[in-house]
RORORO-636297 format. One record per residue (C-alpha): residue in three letters; x, y, z. Coordinates in steps of 0.02 Angstrom, whole numbers, plus 50000, padded with zeros to 5 digits. Layout:
BEGIN
ALAXYZ
...
//
This chain:
BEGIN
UNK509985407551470
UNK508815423651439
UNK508405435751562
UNK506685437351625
UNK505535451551563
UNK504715452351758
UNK505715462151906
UNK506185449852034
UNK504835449452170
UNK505665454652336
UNK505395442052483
UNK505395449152641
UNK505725433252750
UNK503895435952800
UNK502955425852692
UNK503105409752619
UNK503885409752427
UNK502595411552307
UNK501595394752296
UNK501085396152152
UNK502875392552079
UNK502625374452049
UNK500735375251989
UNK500405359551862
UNK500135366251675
UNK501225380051670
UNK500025392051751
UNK500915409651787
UNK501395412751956
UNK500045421552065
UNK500295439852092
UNK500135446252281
UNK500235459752390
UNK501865463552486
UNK501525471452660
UNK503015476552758
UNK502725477752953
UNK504225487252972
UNK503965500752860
UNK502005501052854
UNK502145498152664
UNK500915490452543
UNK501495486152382
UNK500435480852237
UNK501115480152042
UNK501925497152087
UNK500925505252186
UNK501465508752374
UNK500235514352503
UNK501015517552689
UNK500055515152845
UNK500265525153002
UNK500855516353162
UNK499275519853253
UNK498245511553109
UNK497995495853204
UNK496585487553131
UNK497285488152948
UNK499045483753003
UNK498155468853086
UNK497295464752932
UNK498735466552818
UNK500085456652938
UNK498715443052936
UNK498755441052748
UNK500535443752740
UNK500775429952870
UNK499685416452785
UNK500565420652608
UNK499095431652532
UNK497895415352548
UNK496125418652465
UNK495495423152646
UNK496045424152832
UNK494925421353000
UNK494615440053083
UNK496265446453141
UNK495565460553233
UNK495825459753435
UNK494005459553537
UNK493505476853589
UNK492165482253735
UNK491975497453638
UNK491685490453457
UNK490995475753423
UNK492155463253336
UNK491155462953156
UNK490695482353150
UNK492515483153184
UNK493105472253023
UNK491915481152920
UNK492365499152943
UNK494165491352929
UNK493815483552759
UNK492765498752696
UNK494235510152752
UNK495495499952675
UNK494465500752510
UNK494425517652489
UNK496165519452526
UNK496565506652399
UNK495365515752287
UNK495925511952071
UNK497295497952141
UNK496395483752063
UNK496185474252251
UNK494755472252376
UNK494455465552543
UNK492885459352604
UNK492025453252776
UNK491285438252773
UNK490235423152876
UNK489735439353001
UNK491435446753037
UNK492325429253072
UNK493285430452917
UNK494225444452798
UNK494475441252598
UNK495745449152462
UNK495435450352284
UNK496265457852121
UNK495185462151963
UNK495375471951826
//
């Protein structure tokens, strides 16, 4: 048997295996982000990005993803606020984590009027 040219992907326990194992036609497996709640990690193709324990909102957003196995895109994670309302919330959130992720090759985006949050990779 030959060895595979890809790293192993580490599974945290937190997320379902990749589904896209068993996709018809021999389609590669989809490449996702790894968050770590217990660390405050992000991992993408190499790249590691930490997040502070008071970052709440992106650690929401993040566990979220992480949670539903990096589906295309989540309902709003983010707890209700009488300070902030609920969409200006997710979309300082989202901008923030953009710039943060800034030359990564993801992006999240707010959506339907702050019900929902969306991931992305490009190139």
């Amino acid at each position: 048997m030959g060895k595979s040219k890809e790293p192993p992907r580490r599974n945290t326990g937190n997320k379902p295996p990749n589904e896209s194992a068993g996709r018809p036609g021999g389609e590669p497996p989809r490449m996702v982000p790894d968050w770590n709640p217990d660390t405050g990690v992000l991992t993408w193709q190499g790249q590691y990005k930490h997040y502070r324990e008071d970052a709440l909102a992106p650690r929401a957003i993040l566990g979220a993803f992480q949670q539903a196995g990096w589906c295309e895109s989540i309902e709003n994670p983010l707890p209700e606020d009488p300070q902030i309302p609920r969409v200006q919330l997710l979309e300082t959130t989202v901008s923030n984590l953009n710039r943060s992720l800034k030359g990564w090759g993801i992006r999240f985006h707010a959506e339907g009027k702050g019900s929902r949050v969306r991931w992305e990779a490009f190139v």
